[in-house]
C-alpha positions, 0 to 999 in steps of 0.5 A: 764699800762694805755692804754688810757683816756675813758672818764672824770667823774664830781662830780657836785652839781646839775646833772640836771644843770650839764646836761643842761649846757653840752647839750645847750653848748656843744651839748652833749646828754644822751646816759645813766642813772647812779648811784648806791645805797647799793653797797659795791664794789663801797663805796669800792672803794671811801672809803665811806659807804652807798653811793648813787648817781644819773647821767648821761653818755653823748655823745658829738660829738668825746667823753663821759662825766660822771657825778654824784650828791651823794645823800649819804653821806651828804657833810661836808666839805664847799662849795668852794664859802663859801671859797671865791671862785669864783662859777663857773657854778657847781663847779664840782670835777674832775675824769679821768676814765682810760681804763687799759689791762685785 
């Protein structure tokens, strides 16, 4: 049963301007470093090997923000503006971290 929603997680493809954008708009602020390196529990659980990222948790005024650029695996797939996509400021992938009961 999901309790609640804690906080959305933004796979971007620049964490610094994703981190940027977030406090010059938004007002948000750094309230922790994140990321991970040889960690099999966490390659697990995204169905990856040998992953790597780096990012941020942010605090806004009523919530939390988490982001992430992976270092790790190189991406393959195209970028969605060589698809024809308009490109927006990061084109970021959407994730909702979900608080669960013990």
């Amino acid at each position: 049963m999901i309790l609640a929603f804690a906080h959305p997680c933004l796979v971007v493809d620049d964490v610094e301007l994703a981190r940027e954008f977030y406090e010059k708009m938004f007002g948000f602020h750094v309230i922790s470093n994140e990321g991970w390196s040889d960690n099999p529990v966490v390659d697990g659980a995204i169905g990856s090997e040998n992953s790597r990222s780096r990012g941020y948790m942010l605090a806004g005024h009523n919530c939390y923000l988490e982001m992430f650029e992976f270092e790790a695996p190189q991406q393959t797939a195209p970028h969605p503006a060589s698809l024809g996509q308009p490109r927006t400021w990061n084109s970021p992938y959407f994730l909702l971290c979900r608080r669960l009961p013990d």
